[in-house]
C-alpha positions in Angstrom: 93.5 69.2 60.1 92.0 72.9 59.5 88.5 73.6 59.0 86.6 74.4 55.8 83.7 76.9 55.6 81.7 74.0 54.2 82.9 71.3 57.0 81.6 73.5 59.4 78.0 74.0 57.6 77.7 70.1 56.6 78.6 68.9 60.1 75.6 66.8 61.3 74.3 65.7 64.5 75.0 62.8 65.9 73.8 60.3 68.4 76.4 62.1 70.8 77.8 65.4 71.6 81.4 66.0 69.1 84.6 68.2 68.4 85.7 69.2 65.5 89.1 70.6 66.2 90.5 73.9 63.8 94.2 73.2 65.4 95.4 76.3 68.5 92.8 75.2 70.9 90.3 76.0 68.8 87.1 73.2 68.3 83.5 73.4 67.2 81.1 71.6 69.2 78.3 69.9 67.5 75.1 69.2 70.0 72.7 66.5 69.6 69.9 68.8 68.7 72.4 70.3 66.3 73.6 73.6 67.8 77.2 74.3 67.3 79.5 76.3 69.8 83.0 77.6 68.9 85.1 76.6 71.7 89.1 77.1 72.5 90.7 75.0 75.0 93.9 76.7 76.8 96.0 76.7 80.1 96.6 79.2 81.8 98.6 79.5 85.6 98.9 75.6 84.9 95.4 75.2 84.6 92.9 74.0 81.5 90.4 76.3 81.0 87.9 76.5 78.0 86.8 79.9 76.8 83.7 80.7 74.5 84.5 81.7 71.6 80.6 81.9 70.1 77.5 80.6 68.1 77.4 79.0 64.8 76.7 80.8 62.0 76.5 84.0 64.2 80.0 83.6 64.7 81.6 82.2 61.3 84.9 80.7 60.8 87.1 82.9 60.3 85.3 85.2 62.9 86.4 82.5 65.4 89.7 82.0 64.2 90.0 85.7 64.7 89.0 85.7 68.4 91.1 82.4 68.7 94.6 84.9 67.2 93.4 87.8 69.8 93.2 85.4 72.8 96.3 83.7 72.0 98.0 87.3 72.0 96.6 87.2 75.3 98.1 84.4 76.6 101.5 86.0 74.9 101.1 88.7 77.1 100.2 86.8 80.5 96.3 87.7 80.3 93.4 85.2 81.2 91.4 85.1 78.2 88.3 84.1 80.4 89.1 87.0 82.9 89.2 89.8 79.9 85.6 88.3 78.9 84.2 88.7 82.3 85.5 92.2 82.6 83.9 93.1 79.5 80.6 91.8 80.4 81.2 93.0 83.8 81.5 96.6 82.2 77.7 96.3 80.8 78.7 97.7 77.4 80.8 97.8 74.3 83.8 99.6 75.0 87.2 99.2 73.5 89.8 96.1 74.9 92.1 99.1 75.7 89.9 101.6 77.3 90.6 102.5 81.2 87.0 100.5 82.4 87.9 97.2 80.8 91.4 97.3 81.7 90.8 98.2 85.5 88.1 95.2 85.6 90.7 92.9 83.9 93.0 94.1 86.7 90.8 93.3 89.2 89.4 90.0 88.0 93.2 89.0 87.8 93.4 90.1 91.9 90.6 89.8 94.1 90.9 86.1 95.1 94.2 87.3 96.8 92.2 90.0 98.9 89.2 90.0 101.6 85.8 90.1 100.0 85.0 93.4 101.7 88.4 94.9 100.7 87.4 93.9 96.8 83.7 94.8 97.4 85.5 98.6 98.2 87.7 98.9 95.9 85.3 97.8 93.0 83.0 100.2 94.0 85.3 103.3 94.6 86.3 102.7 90.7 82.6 102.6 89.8 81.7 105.3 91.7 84.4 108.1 91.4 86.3 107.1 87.6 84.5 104.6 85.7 82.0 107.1 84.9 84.5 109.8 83.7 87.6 108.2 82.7 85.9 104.5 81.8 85.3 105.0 78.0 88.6 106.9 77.2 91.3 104.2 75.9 93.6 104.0 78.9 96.9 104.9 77.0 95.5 108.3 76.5 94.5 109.7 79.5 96.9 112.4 80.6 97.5 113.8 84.3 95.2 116.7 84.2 92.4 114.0 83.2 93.4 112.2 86.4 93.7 115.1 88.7 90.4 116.5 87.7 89.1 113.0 89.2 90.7 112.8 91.9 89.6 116.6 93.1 86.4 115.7 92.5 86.5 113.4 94.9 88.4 115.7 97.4 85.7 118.4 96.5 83.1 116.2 99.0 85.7 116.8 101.9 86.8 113.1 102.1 91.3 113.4 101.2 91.9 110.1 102.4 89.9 108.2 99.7 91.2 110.8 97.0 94.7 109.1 97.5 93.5 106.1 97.8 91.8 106.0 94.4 94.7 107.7 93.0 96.9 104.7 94.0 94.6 102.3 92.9 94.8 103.9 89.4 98.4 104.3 89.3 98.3 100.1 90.0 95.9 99.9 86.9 98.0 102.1 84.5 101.1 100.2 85.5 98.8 96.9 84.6 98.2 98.5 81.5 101.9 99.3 80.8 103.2 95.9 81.2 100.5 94.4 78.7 101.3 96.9 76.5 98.3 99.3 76.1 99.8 102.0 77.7 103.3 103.8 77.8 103.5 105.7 80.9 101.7 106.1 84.3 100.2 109.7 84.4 99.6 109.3 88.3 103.4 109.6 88.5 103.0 112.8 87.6 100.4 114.2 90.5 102.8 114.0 93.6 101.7 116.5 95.5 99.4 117.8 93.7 96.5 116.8 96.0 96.9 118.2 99.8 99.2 115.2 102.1 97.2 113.1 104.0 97.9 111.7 107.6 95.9 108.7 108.9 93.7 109.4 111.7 94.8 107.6 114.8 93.1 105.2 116.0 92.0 106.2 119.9 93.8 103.9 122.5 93.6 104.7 126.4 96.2 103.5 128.5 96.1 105.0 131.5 95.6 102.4 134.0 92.9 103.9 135.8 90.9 105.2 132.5 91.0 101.4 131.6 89.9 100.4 134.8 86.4 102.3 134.0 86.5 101.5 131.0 86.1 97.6 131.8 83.5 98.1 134.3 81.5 100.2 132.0 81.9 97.1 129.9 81.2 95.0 132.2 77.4 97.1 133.1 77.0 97.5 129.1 73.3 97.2 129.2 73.1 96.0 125.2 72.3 92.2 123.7 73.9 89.0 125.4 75.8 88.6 122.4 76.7 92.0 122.1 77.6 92.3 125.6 79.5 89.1 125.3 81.8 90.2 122.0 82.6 93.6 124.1 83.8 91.8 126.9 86.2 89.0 125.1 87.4 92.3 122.7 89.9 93.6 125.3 91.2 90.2 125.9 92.0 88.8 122.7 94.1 91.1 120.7 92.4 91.0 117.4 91.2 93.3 114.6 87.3 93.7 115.3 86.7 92.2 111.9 88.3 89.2 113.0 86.4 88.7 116.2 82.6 89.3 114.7 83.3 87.2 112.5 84.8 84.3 114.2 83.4 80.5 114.1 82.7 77.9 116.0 84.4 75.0 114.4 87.7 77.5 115.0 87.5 77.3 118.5 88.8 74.5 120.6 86.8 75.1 123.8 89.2 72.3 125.7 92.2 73.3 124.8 91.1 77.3 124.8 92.5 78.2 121.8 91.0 79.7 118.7 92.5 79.2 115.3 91.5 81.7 113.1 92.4 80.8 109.2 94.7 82.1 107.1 92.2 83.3 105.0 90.5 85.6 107.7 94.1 87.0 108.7 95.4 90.6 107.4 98.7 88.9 106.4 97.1 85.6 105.0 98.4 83.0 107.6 96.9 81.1 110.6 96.8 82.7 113.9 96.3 81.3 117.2 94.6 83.1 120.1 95.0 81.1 123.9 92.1 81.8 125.5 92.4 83.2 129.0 90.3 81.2 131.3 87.9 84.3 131.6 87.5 84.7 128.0 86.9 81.0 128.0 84.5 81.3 130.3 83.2 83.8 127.8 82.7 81.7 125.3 81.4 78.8 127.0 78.5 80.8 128.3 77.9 82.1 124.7 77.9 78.8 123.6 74.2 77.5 124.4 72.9 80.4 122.9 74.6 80.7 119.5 76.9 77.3 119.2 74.1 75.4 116.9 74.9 78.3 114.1 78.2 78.9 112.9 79.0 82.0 113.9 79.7 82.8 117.4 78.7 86.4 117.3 76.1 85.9 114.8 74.1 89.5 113.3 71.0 90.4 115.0 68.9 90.1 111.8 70.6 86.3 110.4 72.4 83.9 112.5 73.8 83.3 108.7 75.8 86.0 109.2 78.5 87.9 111.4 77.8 90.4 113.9 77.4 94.2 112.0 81.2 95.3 112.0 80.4 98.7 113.7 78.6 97.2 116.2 81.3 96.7 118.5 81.9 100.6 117.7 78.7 101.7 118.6 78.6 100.1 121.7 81.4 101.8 123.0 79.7 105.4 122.0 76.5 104.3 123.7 79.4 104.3 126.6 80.0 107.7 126.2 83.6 107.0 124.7 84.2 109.7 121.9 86.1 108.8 118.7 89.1 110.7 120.2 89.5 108.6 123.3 88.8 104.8 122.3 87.9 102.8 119.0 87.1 99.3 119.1 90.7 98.7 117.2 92.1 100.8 120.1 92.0 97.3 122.2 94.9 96.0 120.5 97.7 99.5 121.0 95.8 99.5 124.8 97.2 95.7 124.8 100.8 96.1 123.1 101.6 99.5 125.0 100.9 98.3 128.3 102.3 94.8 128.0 105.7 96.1 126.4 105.8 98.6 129.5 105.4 95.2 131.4 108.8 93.6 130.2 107.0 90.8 127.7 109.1 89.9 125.4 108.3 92.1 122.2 108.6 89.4 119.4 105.9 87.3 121.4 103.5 90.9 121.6 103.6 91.1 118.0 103.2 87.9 116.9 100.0 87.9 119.3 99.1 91.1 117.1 99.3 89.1 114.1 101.9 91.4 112.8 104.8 90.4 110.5 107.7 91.5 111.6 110.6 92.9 109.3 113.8 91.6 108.0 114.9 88.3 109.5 112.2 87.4 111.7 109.8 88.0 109.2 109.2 84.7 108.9 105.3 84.0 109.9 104.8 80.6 112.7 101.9 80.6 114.0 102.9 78.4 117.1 106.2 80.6 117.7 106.7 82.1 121.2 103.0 80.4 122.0 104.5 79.5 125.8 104.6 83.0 126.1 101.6 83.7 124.3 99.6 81.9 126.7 101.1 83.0 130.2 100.6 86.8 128.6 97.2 86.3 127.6 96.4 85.1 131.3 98.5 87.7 132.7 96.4 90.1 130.5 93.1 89.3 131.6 94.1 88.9 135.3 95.6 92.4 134.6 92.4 94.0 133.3 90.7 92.3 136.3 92.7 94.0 138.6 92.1 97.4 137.2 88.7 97.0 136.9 88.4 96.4 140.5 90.1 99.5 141.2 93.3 98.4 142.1 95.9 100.7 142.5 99.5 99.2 141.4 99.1 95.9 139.3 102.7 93.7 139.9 104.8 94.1 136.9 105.8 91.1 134.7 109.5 89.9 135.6 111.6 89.4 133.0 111.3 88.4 129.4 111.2 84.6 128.5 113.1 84.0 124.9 
């Protein structure tokens, strides 16, 4: 049965907490000291959820049945109730449910538990930092091209293109957000191709000439920096991983008997487990790190707090203390050192990539973590014994025979 105006002013407290339900979800809560709460129970994703709807009498009746109709529009439209409320208070003031700033944070809230906390952390702050405070007030289905474009120059004006387009993308994602729940018509960032100069990725510095990697692992190997630094340098060339993924790897992900590390899906650029066999030097590695940092969780923890990671640029910096310029080797350039060489060395590709931790395309792009790991393992030996070799100056290193299926 519906609520009355008077109901809802006579309702007492009682020796318990009580609903009082107004029918859609939507209830009033009486306390036991006598506060009342406007409250609206809904699912959403196949989930319960309960969303504030306000304060009795601050919030009256048919002030809550209001909210209650715009929410369930919401719901209509495949929008989290909860989700628009945090981007509005996320936005720090009153603006309009339909301007750019409260759609974009409804956009994100609705995304970043599918993405990497830094990649969130960068794209939150891009928004706040180069539109929000131009564009953020203006009701998203209004803003036209030019409006867009002056943005993005602005951006290109501090002689950094690449995150021009970036932020550009990310804005064409929001208007199409804003076009499919129906508070905008079109997607002015259609309209700006070309309009800002083309953009080509810088590449990221790889040697592999043999004897150029030779020095380079026995200027590794004198790398006169931290044992824990020196330590993450070392294992870097021999286990094919982003850099991000190895300073922040864990101890309870690394089986030291079976030398293997399991790095979670979560961790992963495409989202699903990968296993690394350990060669036995960069077990070796790892076991002689292990009475220094295996009583915390991380196993290259930061120099400040063993509560977090190694600095992601530290691995980076290391290798310009080597004298390495940005031109000849990056810390990323481990991994194309690793696939170039190997695939030169008659591996069987599908095994290199999977190794990678890349998904390949069409039919095989099906993700196991355990496929080709027979492989996996003799290359990973091969690789290190490889490296070995070169670093000890020798001058032909036997050639891998054959490809195993």
């Amino acid at each position: 049965m519906a609520l009355t105006a008077t109901g809802v002013k006579s309702a007492k407290a009682t020796d318990k907490p009580y609903k009082l339900s107004d029918g859609g979800g939507l209830y009033l809560l009486v306390l036991l000291n006598g506060a009342k709460y406007w409250r609206m129970d809904y699912r959403f994703s196949g989930l319960r959820r309960t969303l504030a709807v306000g304060v009795y009498p601050d919030v009256s009746l048919a002030l809550a049945r209001e909210r209650r109709e715009e929410a369930r529009k919401l719901l209509a439209n495949g929008i989290d109730p909860s989700a628009v409320k945090k981007a509005s208070k996320a936005a720090g003031v009153a603006l309009a449910a339909n301007s750019f700033e409260i759609v974009a944070r409804e956009w994100f809230v609705g995304r970043e538990s599918n993405w990497k906390k830094s990649h969130a952390s960068t794209i939150i702050y891009r928004l706040e930092k180069d539109v929000f405070p131009w564009l953020g007030n203006k009701p998203i289905g209004d803003i036209t091209a030019p409006e867009l474009l002056t943005v993005l120059r602005r951006i290109e004006s501090r002689g950094v293109l690449e995150p021009a387009h970036r932020i550009g993308a990310i804005c064409g994602q929001i208007f199409r957000y804003a076009i499919a729940t129906g508070r905008a018509q079109r997607d002015p960032s259609a309209d700006l191709k070309g309009a800002l100069p083309s953009y080509r990725g810088k590449h990221l510095a790889a040697l592999t000439d043999p004897v150029k990697i030779g020095k380079l692992m026995r200027d590794i190997e004198s790398y006169r920096g931290s044992f824990i630094g020196r330590c993450a340098l070392r294992i870097l060339p021999l286990v094919f991983v982003r850099p991000i993924e190895l300073t922040g790897a864990e101890w309870s992900e690394i089986d030291l008997d079976k030398s293997e590390w399991r790095i979670p899906a979560d961790k992963m650029k495409m989202k699903a487990l990968h296993i690394v066999p350990l060669s036995t030097k960069a077990a070796a590695i790892r076991s002689a790190l292990h009475p220094v940092t295996g009583a915390g969780k991380y196993v290259f923890p930061n120099v400040r707090t063993t509560t977090l990671p190694m600095a992601r640029n530290t691995l980076l910096a290391a290798l310009r203390v080597m004298g390495y310029t940005p031109d000849e080797m990056t810390a990323h350039g481990f991994r194309h050192m690793a696939s170039t060489l190997l695939n030169e060395q008659g591996f069987h590709a599908d095994a290199i990539e999977r190794q990678l931790a890349h998904k390949a395309a069409g039919v095989r792009a099906t993700y196991n973590a355990a496929q080709y790991l027979p492989e996996r393992r003799r290359m990973m030996q091969h690789w290190a014994d490889y490296l070995d070799g070169l670093k000890s100056g020798a001058d032909v290193i036997a050639l891998h025979k054959g490809k195993t299926a």
